[in-house]
C-alpha angles and dihedrals in degrees: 000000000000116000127262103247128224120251114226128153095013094299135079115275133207112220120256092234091048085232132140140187128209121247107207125208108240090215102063099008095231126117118290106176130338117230134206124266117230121204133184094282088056092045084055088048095053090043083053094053099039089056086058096050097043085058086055108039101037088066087063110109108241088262099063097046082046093051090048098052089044080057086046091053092050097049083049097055091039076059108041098112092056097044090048087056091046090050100044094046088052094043109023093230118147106273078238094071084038086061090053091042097053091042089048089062093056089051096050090049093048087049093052101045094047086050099053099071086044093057119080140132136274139243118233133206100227131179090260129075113251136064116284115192131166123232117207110224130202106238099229126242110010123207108217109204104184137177133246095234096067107015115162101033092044090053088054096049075060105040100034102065092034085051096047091047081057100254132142119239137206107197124214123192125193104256102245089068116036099134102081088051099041079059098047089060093054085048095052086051089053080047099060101247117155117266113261086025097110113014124169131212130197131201134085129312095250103060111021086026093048093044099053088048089049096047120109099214096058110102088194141011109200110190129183110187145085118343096244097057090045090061096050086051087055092051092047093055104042085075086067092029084233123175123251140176119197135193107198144177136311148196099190130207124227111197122200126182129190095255095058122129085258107216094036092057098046104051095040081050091051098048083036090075101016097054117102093012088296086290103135121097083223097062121131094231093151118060124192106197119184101252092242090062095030100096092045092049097049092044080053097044099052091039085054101048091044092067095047113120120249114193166138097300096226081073122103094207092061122118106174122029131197117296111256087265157015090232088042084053087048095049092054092046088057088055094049095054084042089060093044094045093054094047097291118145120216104209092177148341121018089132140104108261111254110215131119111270104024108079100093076057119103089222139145148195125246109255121210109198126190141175084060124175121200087239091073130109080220080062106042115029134065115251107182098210138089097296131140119184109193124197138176123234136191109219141351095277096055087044080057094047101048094045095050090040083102133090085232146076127174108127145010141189112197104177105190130143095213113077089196089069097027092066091038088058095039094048089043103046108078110243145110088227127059124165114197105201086341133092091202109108094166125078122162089218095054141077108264127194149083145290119221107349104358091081167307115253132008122272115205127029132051091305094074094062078057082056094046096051146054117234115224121196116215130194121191109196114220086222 
């Protein structure tokens, strides 16, 4: 099986060590594609090149980057059904949330490119006579650090905006899932980018992920992924003083109170932490239900997830695909025996699927727990799997303080029929998130990032063209 190629300067690449690494399809668990290996040498070769493009394409006026990513959405979207397979043989995600994904990344690159003409500086008054204005600045050569649970559309919320403020990017997938990527590159060559403009670089975190944040070139590093990388990331970039953005994890609250629109809240809360396997740091994977609609919500909710369809991902009746992984279905198995074994109750799911078909598979079943205490590692950590731990409160300030007993704070979901209590809940949980009668945390027009541990900086909108630049202020003196 030949090795996927970087993709540095605007042309496939052979690693400088001539090594490559397999990417296995969830689903089957056999090898789907190898990859090849960076190393530090190839992280210096795509720094190289992307200083070359970022020379080129940061003279560019705001209407012809603009033009160009417009040309990048539209060969996206010429090219959707192929980047969904790619994305569901590398995932394992149903080829129907592919679709969405790979929409989403035309999408991201339309609104950017639509924004960029539209962000600019401001002129001050300021004490002394003359005019003060401030200039916004692209950064220089970005460094794109991005997950294996969303690949490709995290990756645009990334590339887009630092594309449209007229940066160069080197890409870095988890290696896990490199192929959608590694496809996006060729694409941004069909496109007309400058050479040198988007690279992308394969291989493990900690050494083609060490070596971008460690590079001195790199203007900003920008990471989704687990908190504790997050924080050595963090540690590895204060020598430099680099600038970073992370999106971080999450262990997000559902709040339900009695008044809710019922079966809208219920089926938006079961696909808010099933969906995707439960792989998403904005899942809803704790919900507080008021203790006079508790009973009836959790019989709902398991009857619910019960008929969900687990399945081979290429159907389009699927629901829920394979985890990323057999060791990442391991690991929330473990969490789920850990549940059970400290007073937990396990009201359904939590097994292997059984059909025909699906054993080679690294699926799951959603679990549903109950009898859950906030002491608990089912409580408290994030497990990064399809889990729902459900729990009763009494009133509106024990519903607050249960969902902000966590060291994160990514998302939240409050369903309430009276706006008096749902701003006083979304102003008092801590999150940069909060969903009022909605499970979508995510809007490409919005602010998007974390309180506490879920993160530093804010991904989507107009604010992450702040995050992308340098602001420079300028006086002109009248004499």
């Amino acid at each position: 099986m030949k090795p996927e190629p970087l993709w540095i300067g605007g042309r496939e690449a052979a690693p400088r060590g001539g090594e490559s690494f397999p990417v296995r399809n969830p689903a089957t668990g056999r090898t789907a594609a190898r990859a090849a290996l960076a190393g530090g040498a190839d992280v210096e070769r795509a720094v190289e090149a992307a200083r070359k493009g970022f020379l080129a394409w940061s003279r560019l006026g705001p209407r012809d980057r603009a033009a160009r990513l417009f040309e990048f959405a539209r060969v996206v979207r010429q090219n959707l059904r192929e980047l969904a397979e790619i994305e569901t043989l590398n995932t394992g995600k149903p080829i129907r949330d592919s679709m969405d994904e790979a929409g989403v990344v035309a999408d991201c690159l339309e609104y950017y490119a639509g924004g960029v003409q539209k962000f600019f500086g401001e002129t001050i008054p300021v004490t002394d006579r003359g005019l003060d204005f401030t200039l916004r600045e692209p950064l220089g050569v970005c460094g794109l650090i991005v997950p294996w649970n969303f690949p490709m559309m995290i990756a645009s919320w990334k590339f887009a905006p630092a594309l449209a403020a007229g940066n160069a990017v080197i890409l870095k997938p988890a290696s896990l899932t490199p192929l959608s990527a590694l496809m996006l590159g060729r694409l941004s060559k069909d496109a007309g980018l400058p050479d040198g403009v988007f690279n992308v670089i394969t291989g493990p975190g900690e050494t083609a992920g060490r070596a971008l944040v460690e590079h001195p070139e790199i203007g900003k590093i920008s990471f989704t992924g687990e908190t504790a990388t997050g924080a050595g990331i963090m540690s590895l970039a204060a020598p430099r003083i680099k600038r970073i953005s992370l999106e971080l994890g999450g262990k997000s609250p559902n709040i339900v109170f009695a008044d809710a629109d019922f079966g809208l809240c219920v089926e938006r809360s079961v696909y808010a932490v099933f969906g995707n396997a439960g792989q998403d740091c904005c899942a809803r994977s704790r919900a507080f239900v008021e203790k006079r609609l508790f009973g009836r919500f959790v019989e709902a909710v398991v009857e619910r997830a019960r008929k969900l369809r687990v399945g081979e991902p290429r159907s389009s009746r699927t629901e829920i695909g394979p985890l990323i992984s057999p060791a990442q279905r391991r690991r929330v198995e473990d969490y789920i025996r850990s549940g059970i074994g400290h007073g937990a109750r396990l009201l359904c799911g939590g097994t292997p699927p059984k059909e025909r078909g699906l054993s080679r598979g690294a699926y799951l079943r959603p679990a549903v727990l109950d009898r859950v205490r906030p002491e608990m590692k089912v409580f408290r950590e994030e497990i990064f799997g399809p889990v729902l731990c459900v729990m009763p409160f009494k009133d509106e300030e024990e519903a607050v303080a249960l969902a902000n007993a966590s060291d994160y704070g990514l998302s939240a979901s409050v369903w309430t029929r009276d706006i008096g209590r749902a701003l006083r809940v979304a102003r008092a949980v801590k999150s940069g998130v909060v969903s009022v009668n909605s499970s979508h945390s995510v809007h490409l027009e919005a602010p998007f990032g974390g309180y506490k541990k879920s993160g530093v900086g804010r991904e989507l909108g107009l604010k992450a063209l702040e995050g992308y630049t340098e602001v420079k202020n300028v006086f002109v003196a009248e004499k």
